[in-house]
C-alpha positions in Angstrom: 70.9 104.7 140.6 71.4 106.3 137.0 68.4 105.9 134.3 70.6 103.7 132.3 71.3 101.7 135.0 68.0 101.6 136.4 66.4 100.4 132.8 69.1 97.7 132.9 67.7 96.7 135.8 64.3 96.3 135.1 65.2 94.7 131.7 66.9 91.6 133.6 63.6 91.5 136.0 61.2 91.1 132.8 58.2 89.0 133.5 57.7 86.0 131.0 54.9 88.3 129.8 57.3 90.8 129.1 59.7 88.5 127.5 57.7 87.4 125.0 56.3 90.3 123.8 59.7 91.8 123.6 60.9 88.5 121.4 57.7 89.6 119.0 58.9 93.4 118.7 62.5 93.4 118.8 64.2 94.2 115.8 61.7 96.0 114.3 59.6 92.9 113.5 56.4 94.3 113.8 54.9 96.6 111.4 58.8 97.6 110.3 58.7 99.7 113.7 61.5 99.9 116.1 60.7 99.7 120.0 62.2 100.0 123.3 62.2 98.4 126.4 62.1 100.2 129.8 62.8 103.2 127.5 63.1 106.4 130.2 60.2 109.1 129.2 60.3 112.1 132.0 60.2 110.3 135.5 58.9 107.2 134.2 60.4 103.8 132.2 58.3 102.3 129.6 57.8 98.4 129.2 58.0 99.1 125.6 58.1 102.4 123.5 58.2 102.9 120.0 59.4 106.4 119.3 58.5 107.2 116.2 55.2 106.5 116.4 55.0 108.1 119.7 53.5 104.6 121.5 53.8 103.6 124.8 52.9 99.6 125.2 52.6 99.1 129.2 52.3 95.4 130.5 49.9 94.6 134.0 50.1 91.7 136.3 48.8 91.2 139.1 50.2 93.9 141.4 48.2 96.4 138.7 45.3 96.1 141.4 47.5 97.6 144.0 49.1 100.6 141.7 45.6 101.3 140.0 45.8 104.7 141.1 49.6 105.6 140.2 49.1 103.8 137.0 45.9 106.0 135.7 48.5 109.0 137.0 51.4 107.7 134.8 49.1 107.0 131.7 47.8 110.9 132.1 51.1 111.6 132.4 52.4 109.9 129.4 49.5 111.1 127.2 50.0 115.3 128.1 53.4 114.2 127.1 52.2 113.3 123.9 52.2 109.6 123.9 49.5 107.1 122.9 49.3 104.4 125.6 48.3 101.0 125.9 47.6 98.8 128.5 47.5 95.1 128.9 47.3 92.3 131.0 49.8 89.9 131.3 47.5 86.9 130.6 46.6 88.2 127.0 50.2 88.5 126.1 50.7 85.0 127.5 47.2 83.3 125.9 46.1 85.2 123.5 49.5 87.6 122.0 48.0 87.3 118.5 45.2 89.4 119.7 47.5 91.8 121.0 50.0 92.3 118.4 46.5 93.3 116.2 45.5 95.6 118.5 49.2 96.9 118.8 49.6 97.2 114.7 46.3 99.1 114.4 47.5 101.6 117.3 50.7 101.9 115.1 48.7 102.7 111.9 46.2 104.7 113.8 49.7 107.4 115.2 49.0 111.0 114.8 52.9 111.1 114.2 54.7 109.8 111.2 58.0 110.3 113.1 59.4 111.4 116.6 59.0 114.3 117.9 61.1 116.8 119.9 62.8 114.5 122.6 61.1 116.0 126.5 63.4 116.4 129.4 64.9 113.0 130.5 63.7 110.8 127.6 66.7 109.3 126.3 67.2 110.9 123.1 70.2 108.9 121.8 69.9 110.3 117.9 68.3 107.0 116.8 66.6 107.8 113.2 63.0 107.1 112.5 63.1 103.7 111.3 62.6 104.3 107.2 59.7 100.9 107.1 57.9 102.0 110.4 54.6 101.3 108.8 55.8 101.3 104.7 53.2 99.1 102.6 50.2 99.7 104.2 49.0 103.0 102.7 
């Protein structure tokens, strides 16, 4: 099966976690930022990546217990790729998601990168501009 495909895939099989974060992102409605979901970077598919601030938002249920070990490889992965990630549970989406989209808006403000870098091997790279508001008003 074909990346695109593939991310198609795993879009249809969100978790209700995962749906309502991506109802709370979508369409650049946090921060002014513009994220993916299942957005292919190297071997892997992001829950939710905002390119141009370089931010990888990754969302664990309850199988995380069994995939500790390939998650913590994935994460180290992601970072030596040059992405910022961040993990959470599916129950603080689901009970506390005003908690999270904090913690996600100060990891947005916090990005090294003010716009996306060079696209690595197998990451998509559709031409997509940096949004022009990802983060505008809050220097």
């Amino acid at each position: 099966m074909r990346g695109v495909e593939f991310a198609r895939k795993l879009r249809r099989g969100s978790t209700d976690a995962e749906q309502r974060l991506w109802h709370r992102l979508r369409g650049a409605r946090l921060h002014g930022c513009k994220f993916r979901r299942q957005h292919p970077i190297g071997p892997w598919f992001a829950d939710f990546a905002c390119i141009e601030r370089r931010l990888v938002i990754e969302l664990d249920g309850g199988q995380h217990a069994e995939r500790a070990a390939y998650d913590r490889r994935r994460t180290e992965g992601l970072r030596l790729a040059g992405w910022s990630v961040a993990r959470f549970w599916d129950n603080e989406v689901l009970n506390d998601m005003d908690a999270v989209l904090e913690r996600i808006v100060s990891l947005l403000l916090e990005s090294p990168h003010p716009g996306p870098l060079p696209a690595m091997r197998g990451e998509g790279g559709d031409g997509d501009a940096p949004s022009p508001t990802c983060g505008r008003g809050l220097e």
